[in-house]
C-alpha positions as CSV (number, residue, x, y, z in Angstrom):
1,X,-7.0,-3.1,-14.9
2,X,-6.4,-3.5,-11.7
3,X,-2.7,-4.2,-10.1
4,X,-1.7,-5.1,-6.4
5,X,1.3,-3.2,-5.0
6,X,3.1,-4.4,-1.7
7,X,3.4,-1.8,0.9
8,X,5.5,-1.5,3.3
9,X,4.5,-0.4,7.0
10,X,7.4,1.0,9.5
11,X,6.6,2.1,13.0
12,X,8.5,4.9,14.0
13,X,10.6,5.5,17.2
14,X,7.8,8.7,18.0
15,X,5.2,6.1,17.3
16,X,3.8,7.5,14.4
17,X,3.9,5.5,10.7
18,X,5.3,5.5,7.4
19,X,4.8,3.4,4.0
20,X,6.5,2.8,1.4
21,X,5.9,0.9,-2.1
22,X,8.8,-0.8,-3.5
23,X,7.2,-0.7,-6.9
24,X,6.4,2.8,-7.1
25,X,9.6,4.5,-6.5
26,X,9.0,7.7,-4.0
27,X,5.4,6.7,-3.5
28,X,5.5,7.5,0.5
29,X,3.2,8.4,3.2
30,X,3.4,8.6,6.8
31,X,0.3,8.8,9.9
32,X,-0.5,8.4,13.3
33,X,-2.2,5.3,13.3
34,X,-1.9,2.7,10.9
35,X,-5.4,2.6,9.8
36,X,-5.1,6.3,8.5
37,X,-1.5,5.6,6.8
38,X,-3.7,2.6,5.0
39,X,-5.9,5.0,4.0
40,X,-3.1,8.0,2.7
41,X,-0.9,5.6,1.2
42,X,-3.9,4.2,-1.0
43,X,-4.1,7.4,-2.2
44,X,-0.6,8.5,-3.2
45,X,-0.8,4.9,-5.4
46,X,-3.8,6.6,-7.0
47,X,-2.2,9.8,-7.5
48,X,1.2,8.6,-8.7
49,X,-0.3,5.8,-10.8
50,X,-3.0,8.5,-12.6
51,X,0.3,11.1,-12.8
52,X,2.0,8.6,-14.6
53,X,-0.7,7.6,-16.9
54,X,-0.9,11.4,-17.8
55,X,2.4,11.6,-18.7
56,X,1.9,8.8,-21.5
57,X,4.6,6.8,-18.9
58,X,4.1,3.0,-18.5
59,X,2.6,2.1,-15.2
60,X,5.2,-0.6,-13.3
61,X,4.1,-4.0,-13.0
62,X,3.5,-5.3,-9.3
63,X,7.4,-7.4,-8.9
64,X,8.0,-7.1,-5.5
65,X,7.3,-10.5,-3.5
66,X,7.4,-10.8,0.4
67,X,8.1,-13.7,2.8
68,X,6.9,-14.2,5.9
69,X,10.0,-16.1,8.4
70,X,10.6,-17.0,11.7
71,X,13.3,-16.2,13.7
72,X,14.7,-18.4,17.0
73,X,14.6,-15.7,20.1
């Protein structure tokens, strides 16, 4: 089964990046580029998701919702 987990994407004051998943509790990654944090943060879902199923824990539904809003500047 498949399961979609947001992710969230900070820039850094050096420039460089870091995720985060809400869901996943200490399911981080940081990068460079944002491309290659994509790309490392997919994996540490993998990892802690297959780490948990090892462990006969349950995996954590996908809650986390986002919004998209404008502000006057």
């Amino acid at each position: 089964m498949d399961r979609k987990y947001l992710v969230v994407i900070e820039k850094a004051e050096d420039g460089s990046y870091s995720a985060y998943v809400p869901d996943l509790p200490g399911c981080v990654s940081s990068a460079d580029t944002v491309e290659e944090l994509k790309h490392l943060i997919k994996e540490a879902i993998d990892m802690y998701v297959q780490d948990m199923i090892a462990d006969g824990e349950p995996v954590p539904e996908p809650t986390t919702q986002w919004a998209e809003l404008t502000a006057a500047v």
